[in-house]
TIKE-367222 format. One record per residue (C-alpha): x, y, z; residue in three letters; residue number from 0. Coordinates in steps of 0.5 Angstrom, whole numbers, plus 500, padded with zeros to 3 digits. Each point is the difference from the previous one (the first is absolute). Layout:
REM residues N
<u = X&v = Y&w = Z&r = ALA&k = NUM>
...
END
This chain:
REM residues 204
<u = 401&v = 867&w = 459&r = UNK&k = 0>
<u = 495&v = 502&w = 505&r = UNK&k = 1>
<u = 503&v = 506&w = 504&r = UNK&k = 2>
<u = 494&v = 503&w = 506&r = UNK&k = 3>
<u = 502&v = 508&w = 500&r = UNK&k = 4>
<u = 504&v = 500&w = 507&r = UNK&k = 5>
<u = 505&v = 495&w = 496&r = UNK&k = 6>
<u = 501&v = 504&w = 493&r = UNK&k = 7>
<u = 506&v = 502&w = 498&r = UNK&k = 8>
<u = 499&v = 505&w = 494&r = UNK&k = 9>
<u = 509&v = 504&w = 501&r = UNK&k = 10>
<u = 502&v = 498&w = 493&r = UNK&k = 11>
<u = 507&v = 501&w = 503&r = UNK&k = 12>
<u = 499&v = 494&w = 506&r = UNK&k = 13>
<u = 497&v = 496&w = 494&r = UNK&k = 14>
<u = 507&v = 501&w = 496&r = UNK&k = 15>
<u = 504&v = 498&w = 506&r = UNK&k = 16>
<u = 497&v = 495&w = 502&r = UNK&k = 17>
<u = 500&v = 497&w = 494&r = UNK&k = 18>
<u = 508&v = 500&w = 499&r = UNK&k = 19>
<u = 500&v = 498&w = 508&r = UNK&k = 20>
<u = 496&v = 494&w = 498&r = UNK&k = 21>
<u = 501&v = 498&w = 492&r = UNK&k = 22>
<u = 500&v = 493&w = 500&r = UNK&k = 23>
<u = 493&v = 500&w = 499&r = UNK&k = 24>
<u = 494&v = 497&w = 496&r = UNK&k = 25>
<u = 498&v = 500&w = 493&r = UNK&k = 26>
<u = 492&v = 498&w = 499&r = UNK&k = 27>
<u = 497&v = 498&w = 493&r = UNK&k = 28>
<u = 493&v = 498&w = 499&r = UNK&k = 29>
<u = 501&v = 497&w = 494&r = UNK&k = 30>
<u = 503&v = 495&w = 501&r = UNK&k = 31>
<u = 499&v = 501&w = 508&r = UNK&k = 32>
<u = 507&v = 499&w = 503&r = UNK&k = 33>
<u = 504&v = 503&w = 504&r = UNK&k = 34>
<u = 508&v = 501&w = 500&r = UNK&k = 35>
<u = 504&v = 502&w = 505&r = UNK&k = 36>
<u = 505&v = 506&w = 497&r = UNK&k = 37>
<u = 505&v = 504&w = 502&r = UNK&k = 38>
<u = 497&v = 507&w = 497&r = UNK&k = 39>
<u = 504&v = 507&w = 497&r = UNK&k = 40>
<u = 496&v = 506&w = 502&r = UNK&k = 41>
<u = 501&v = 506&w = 495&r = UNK&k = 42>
<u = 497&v = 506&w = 504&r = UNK&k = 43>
<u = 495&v = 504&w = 496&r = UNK&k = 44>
<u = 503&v = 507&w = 496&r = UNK&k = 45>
<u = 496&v = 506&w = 499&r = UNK&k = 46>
<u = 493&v = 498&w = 498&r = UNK&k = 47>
<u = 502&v = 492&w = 498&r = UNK&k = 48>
<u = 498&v = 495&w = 505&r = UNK&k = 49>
<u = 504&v = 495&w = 504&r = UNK&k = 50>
<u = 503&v = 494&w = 496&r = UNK&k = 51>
<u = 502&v = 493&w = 503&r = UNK&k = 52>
<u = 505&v = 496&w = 496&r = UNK&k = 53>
<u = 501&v = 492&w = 502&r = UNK&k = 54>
<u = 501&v = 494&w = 496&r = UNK&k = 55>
<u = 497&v = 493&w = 500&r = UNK&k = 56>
<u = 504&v = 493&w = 496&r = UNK&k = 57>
<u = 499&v = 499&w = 494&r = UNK&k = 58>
<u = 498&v = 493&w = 503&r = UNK&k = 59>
<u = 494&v = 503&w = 504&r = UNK&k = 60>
<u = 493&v = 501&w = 497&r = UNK&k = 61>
<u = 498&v = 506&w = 502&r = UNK&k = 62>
<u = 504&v = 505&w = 495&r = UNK&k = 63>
<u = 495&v = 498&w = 495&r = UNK&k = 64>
<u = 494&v = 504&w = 504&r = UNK&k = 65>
<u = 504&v = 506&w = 497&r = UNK&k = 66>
<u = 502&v = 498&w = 493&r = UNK&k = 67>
<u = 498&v = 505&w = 494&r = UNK&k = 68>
<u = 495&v = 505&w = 503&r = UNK&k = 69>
<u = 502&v = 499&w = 508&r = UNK&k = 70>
<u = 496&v = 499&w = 506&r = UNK&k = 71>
<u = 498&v = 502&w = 506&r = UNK&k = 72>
<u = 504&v = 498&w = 506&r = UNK&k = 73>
<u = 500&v = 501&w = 507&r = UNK&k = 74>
<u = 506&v = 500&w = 505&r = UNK&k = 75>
<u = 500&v = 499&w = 507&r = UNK&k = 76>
<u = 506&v = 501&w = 505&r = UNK&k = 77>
<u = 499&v = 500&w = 507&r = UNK&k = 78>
<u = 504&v = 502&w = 506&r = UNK&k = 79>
<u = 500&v = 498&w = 508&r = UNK&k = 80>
<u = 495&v = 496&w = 503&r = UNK&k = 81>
<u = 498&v = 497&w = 506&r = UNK&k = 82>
<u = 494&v = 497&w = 505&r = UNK&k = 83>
<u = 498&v = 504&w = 504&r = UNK&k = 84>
<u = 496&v = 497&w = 506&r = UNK&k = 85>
<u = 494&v = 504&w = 504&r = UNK&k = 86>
<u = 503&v = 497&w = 507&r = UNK&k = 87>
<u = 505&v = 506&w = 499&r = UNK&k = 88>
<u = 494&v = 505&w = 500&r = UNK&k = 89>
<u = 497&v = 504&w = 504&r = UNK&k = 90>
<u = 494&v = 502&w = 498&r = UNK&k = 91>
<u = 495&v = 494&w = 500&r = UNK&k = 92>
<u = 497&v = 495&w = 496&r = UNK&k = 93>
<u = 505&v = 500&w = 496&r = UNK&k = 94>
<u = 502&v = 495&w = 495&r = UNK&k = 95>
<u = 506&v = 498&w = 496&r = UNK&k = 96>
<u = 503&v = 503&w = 495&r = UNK&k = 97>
<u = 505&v = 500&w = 493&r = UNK&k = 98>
<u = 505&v = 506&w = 499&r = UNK&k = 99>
<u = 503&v = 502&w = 494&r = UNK&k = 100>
<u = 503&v = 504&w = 495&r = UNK&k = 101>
<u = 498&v = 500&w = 493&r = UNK&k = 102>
<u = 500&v = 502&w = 492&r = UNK&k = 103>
<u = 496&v = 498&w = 494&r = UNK&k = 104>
<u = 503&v = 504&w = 493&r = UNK&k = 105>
<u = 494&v = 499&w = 495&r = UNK&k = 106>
<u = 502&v = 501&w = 492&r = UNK&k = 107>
<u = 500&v = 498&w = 493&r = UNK&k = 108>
<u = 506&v = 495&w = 499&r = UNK&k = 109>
<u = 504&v = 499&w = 493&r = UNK&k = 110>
<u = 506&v = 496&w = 499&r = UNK&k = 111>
<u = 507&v = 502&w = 500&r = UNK&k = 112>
<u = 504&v = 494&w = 494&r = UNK&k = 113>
<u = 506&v = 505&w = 497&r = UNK&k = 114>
<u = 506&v = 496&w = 503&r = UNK&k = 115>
<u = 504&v = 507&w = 502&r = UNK&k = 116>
<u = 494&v = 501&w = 504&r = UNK&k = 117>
<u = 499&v = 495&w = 504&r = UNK&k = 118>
<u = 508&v = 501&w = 501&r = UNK&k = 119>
<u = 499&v = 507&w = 503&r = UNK&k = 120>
<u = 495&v = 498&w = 505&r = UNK&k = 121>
<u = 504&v = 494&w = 503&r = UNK&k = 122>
<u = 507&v = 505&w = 499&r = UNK&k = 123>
<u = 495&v = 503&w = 505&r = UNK&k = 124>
<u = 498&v = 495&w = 505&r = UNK&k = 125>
<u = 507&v = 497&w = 501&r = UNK&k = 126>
<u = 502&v = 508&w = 501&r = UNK&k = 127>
<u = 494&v = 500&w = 505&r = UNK&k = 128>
<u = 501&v = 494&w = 504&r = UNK&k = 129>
<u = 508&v = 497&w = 498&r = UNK&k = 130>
<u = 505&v = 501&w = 506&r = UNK&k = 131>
<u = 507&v = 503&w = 498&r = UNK&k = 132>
<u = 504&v = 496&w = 497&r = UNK&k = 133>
<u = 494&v = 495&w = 497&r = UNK&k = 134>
<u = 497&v = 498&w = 494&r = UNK&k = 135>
<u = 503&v = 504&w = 494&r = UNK&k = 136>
<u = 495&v = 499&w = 494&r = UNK&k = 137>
<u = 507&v = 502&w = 496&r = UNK&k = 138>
<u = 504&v = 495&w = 501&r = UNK&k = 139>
<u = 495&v = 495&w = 497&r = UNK&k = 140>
<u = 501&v = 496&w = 494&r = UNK&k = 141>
<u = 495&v = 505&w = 495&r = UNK&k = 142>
<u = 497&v = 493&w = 497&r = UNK&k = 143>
<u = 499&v = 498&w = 507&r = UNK&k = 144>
<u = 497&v = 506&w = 502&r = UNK&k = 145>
<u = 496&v = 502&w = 493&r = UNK&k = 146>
<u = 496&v = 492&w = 501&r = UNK&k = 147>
<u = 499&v = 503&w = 507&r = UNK&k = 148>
<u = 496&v = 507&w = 498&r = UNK&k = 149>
<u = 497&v = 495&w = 494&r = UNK&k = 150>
<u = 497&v = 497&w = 506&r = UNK&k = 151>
<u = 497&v = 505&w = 503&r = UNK&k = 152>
<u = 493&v = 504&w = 498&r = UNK&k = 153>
<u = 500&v = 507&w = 504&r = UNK&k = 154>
<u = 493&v = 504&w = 501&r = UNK&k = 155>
<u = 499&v = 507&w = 501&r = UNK&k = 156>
<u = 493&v = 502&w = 504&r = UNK&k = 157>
<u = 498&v = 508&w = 499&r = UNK&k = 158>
<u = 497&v = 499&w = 507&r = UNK&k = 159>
<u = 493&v = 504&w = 500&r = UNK&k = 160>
<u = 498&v = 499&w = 507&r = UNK&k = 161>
<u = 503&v = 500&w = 507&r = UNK&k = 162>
<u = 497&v = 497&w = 506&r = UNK&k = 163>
<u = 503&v = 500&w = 507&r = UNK&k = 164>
<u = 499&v = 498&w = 507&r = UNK&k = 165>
<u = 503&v = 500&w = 506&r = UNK&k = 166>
<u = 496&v = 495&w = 504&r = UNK&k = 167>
<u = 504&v = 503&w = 506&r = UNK&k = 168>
<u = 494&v = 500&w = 506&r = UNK&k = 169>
<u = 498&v = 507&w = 500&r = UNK&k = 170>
<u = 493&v = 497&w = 501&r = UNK&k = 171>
<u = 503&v = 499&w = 507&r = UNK&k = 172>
<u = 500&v = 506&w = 505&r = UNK&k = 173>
<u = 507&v = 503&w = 501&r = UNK&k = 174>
<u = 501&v = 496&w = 507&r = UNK&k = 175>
<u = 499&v = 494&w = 496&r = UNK&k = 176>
<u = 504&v = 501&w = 494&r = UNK&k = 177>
<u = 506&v = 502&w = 505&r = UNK&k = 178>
<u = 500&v = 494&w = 503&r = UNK&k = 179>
<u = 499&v = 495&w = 494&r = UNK&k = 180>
<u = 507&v = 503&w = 498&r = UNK&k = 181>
<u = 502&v = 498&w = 507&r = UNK&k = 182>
<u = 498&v = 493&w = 499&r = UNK&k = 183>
<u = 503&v = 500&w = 493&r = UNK&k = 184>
<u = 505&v = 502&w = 502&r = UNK&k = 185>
<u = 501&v = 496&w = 506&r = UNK&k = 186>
<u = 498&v = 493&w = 495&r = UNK&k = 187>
<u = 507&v = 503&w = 496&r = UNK&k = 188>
<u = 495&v = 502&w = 494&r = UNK&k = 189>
<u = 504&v = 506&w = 499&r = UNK&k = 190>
<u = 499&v = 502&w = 493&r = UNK&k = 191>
<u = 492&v = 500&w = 502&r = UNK&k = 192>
<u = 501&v = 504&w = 505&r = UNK&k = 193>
<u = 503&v = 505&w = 496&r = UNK&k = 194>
<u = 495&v = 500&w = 496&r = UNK&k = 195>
<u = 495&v = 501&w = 504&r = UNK&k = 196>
<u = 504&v = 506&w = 505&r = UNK&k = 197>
<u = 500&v = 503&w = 493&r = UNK&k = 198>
<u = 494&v = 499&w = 496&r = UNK&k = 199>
<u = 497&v = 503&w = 508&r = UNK&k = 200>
<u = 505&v = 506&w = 500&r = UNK&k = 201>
<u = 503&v = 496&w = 507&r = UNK&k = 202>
<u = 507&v = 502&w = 497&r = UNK&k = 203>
END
């Protein structure tokens, strides 16, 4: 990802979170090229070890294969709020429009995860996340059912070895300019963009 200095982000901790704020995210493969969109589990780093993404791919699908036997390397991809922003709402001229938007990319070496019981922990995790009170219950399922399910599943795990982040967020613009791109955004209803820009720019 291209990242010019005044949009580099390099806090671990704000890649953390914006990574469990935005963990429907993008696997990339290169052998086979595709992309698969996927809900993603992150396992902080402990000590000196490095950060972990879990997620899992149908059987069904293709590109489980680029991690079988010794693994490959994958590329996950999350992105947060975004939105157009227009040069008419600046003061300093000529000026052109723009895109801004908050993004993350994990690079890591990617291996398969096939154990059944495993495959059933992480999607004990995932409902745990994401189901409301009362809602699915894993339990409750015919075992059979829910074994032919796991069965169905292939889970993969990238030891991530490279962090990029960006906050595109106009800190290119004097701060008049970037005041009144918030306004704007904010005025168009685009709140979450807005947000991000007041906080990547400390507007509060």
């Amino acid at each position: 990802m291209y990242t010019p200095p005044a949009f580099r982000v390099d806090d671990p901790d704000w890649m953390f979170g914006f990574v469990a704020a935005n963990d429907f995210g993008l696997l990339v493969t290169a052998e086979p090229l595709m992309v698969s969109h996927l809900p993603f589990h992150l396992l902080r780093p402990e000590g000196e070890g490095r950060a972990v993404l879990l997620c899992h791919l149908a059987r069904a699908n293709p590109q489980w294969r680029a991690f079988e036997g010794a693994g490959a390397e994958a590329l996950a991809v999350f992105r947060g709020p975004h939105a157009y922003v227009s040069s008419a709402w600046y003061g300093a001229q000529p000026a052109v429009p723009t895109w801004n938007y908050d993004a993350v990319q994990a690079r890591g070496h990617a291996t398969l995860i096939e154990d059944p019981d495993a495959i059933a922990v992480q999607m004990r995790a995932l409902a745990a996340r994401y189901e409301p009170d009362p809602g699915f219950d894993m339990d409750a399922q015919p075992v059979r059912y829910m074994e032919g399910m796991f069965k169905a599943l292939v889970g993969v795990r990238i030891e991530v070895k490279q962090w990029t982040a960006k906050r595109k967020q106009s800190q290119n613009r004097p701060m008049a300019d970037r005041i009144a791109v918030a306004a704007q955004l904010e005025a168009r209803g685009e709140h979450a963009a807005a947000a991000a820009l007041k906080d990547a720019n400390g507007l509060g």
